[in-house]
C-alpha positions, -999 to 999 in steps of 0.1 A, spaced: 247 177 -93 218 168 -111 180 169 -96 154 143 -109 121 160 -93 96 122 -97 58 131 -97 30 107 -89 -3 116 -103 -41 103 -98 -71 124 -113 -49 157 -97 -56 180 -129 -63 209 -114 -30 210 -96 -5 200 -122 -3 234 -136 9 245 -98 33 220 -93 51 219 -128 53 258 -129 72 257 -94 96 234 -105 103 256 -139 105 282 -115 133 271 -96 163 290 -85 184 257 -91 183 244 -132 201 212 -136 168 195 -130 151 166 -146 108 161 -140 99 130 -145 56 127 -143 38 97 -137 0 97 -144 -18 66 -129 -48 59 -153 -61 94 -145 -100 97 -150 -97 136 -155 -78 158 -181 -42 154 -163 -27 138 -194 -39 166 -216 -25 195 -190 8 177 -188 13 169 -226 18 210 -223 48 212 -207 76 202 -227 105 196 -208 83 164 -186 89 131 -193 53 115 -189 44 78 -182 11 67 -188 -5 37 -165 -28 21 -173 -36 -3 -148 -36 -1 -104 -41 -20 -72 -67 -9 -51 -41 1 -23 -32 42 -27 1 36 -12 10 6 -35 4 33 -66 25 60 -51 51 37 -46 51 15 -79 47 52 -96 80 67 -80 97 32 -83 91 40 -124 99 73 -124 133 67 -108 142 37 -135 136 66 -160 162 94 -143 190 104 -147 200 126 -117 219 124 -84 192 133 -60 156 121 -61 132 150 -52 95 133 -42 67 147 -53 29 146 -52 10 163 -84 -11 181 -55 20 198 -37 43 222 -49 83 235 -36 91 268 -29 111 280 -53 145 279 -36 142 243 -26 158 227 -52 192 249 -44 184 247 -4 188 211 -4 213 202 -31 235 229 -7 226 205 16 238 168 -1 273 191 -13 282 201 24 284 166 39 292 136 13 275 112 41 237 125 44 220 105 22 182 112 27 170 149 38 140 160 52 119 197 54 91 207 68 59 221 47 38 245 46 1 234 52 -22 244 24 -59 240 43 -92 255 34 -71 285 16 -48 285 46 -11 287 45 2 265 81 37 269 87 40 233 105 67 239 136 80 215 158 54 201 183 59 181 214 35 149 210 19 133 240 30 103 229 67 91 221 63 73 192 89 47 177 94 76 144 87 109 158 76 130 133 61 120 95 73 141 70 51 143 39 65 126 11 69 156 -9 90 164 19 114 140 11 147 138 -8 169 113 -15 206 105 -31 199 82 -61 226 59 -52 207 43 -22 176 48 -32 169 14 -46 184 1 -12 153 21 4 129 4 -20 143 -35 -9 150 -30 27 109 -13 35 89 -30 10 65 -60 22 34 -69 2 14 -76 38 16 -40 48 -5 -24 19 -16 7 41 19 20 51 28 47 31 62 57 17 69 89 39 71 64 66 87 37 52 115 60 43 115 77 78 120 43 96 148 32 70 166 70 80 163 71 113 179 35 120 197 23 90 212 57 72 225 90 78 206 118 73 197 155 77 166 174 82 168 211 70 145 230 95 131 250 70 94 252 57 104 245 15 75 225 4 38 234 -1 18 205 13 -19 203 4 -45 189 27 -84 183 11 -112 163 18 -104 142 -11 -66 134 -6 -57 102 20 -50 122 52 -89 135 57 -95 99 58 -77 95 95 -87 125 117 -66 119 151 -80 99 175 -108 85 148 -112 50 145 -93 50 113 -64 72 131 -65 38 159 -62 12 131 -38 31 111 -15 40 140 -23 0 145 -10 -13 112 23 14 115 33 -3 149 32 -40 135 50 -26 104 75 -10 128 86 -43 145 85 -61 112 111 -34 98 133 -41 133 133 -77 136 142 -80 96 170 -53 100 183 -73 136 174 -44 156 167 -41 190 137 -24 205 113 -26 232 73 -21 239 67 16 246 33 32 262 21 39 227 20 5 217 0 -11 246 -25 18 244 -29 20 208 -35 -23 211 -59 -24 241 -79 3 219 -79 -16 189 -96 -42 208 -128 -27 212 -128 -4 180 -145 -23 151 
């Protein structure tokens, strides 16, 4: 079984060196990386242009929507792979170097898993976080996010994924949760509770941006809700009003 590891990059130079070498690294070696840099203002072509065995795409032109990039950048790498499982991948994160074996082990025990999750390891102000399941106050209609570098994905659904989550009104939704909603009610899947993925948090990636409980984190949580019942009442499913959504609404009614 083949791995195609699909890398989104944006002005992430002085990562790429991190996240290529733990990929060459790997315990597993049928693997394919396929590196997409988004019109990167920084030396990121230069550093990549070093590693031989990277297929590199150059864009030159983006929306002004983060999510929109990430998403039209995987969407490119995977029309350039060749593999059986679709490994996600931001040029700021990194696996551990079993990963690649750890969930392939995974996709050749059970034929019908078709999207599997981990969990990562938090890299904060020079901090190593082993994330662990948390009970949250609220129940929300997805439970828990997993990053998108968290994520992997058989290649023959994949572009099921991409047509069943996409809608051009939600430009703020990211992938990791598009992909979460489409696993948890419309596929089978499998989350590996193991910690195989080194997950970077800054001040300059998206995530700083909505602090919980910010105004941000309100509008954001906002926007996810009215994507969640777009995704249900496209797909016929049924669901019901929960105590997050009427609290997260009546606050987004007096936050500006």
């Amino acid at each position: 079984m083949k791995a195609s590891i699909v890398i989104a990059n944006y002005n992430n130079a002085k990562f790429i060196n991190e996240c290529i070498n733990s990929l060459n690294s790997q315990t597993y070696n049928n693997i394919e990386i396929i590196f997409f840099d988004d019109n990167s203002k920084d030396n990121s072509i230069e550093i990549i242009e070093k590693f031989k065995n990277v297929k590199v795409f150059k864009n030159n032109a983006q929306t002004d929507f983060g999510s929109v990039n990430q998403i039209n950048a995987f969407k490119k790498c995977i029309e350039l792979s060749t593999g059986d499982v679709i490994f996600f991948l931001d040029s700021d994160d990194y696996f551990h170097k079993d990963k690649i074996q750890k969930i392939i082990d995974q996709f050749l025990k059970d034929d019908t898993k078709k999207i599997i999750f981990d969990f990562p390891i938090i890299l904060k102000d020079q901090k190593e976080i082993i994330h662990k399941k948390v009970n949250y106050f609220f129940k929300t209609y997805w439970g828990y996010i997993h990053p998108t570098s968290c994520i992997s994905i058989r290649k023959e659904v994949v572009n099921k994924v991409f047509e069943t989550t996409l809608n051009d009104n939600f430009k703020n939704i990211w992938l990791d949760l598009r992909i979460l909603l489409f696993s948890k009610y419309l596929l089978n899947y499998n989350v590996v509770n193991e910690n195989l993925t080194y997950y970077r948090q800054t001040e300059d990636n998206v995530s700083s941006k909505f602090r919980k409980y910010s105004k941000n984190w309100w509008k954001r949580r906002n926007e996810a809700l009215d994507y969640y019942f777009y995704f249900m009442n496209r797909n016929n499913l049924k669901t019901g009003k929960n105590l997050d959504f009427y609290i997260t609404k009546i606050i987004n009614k007096f936050i500006k």
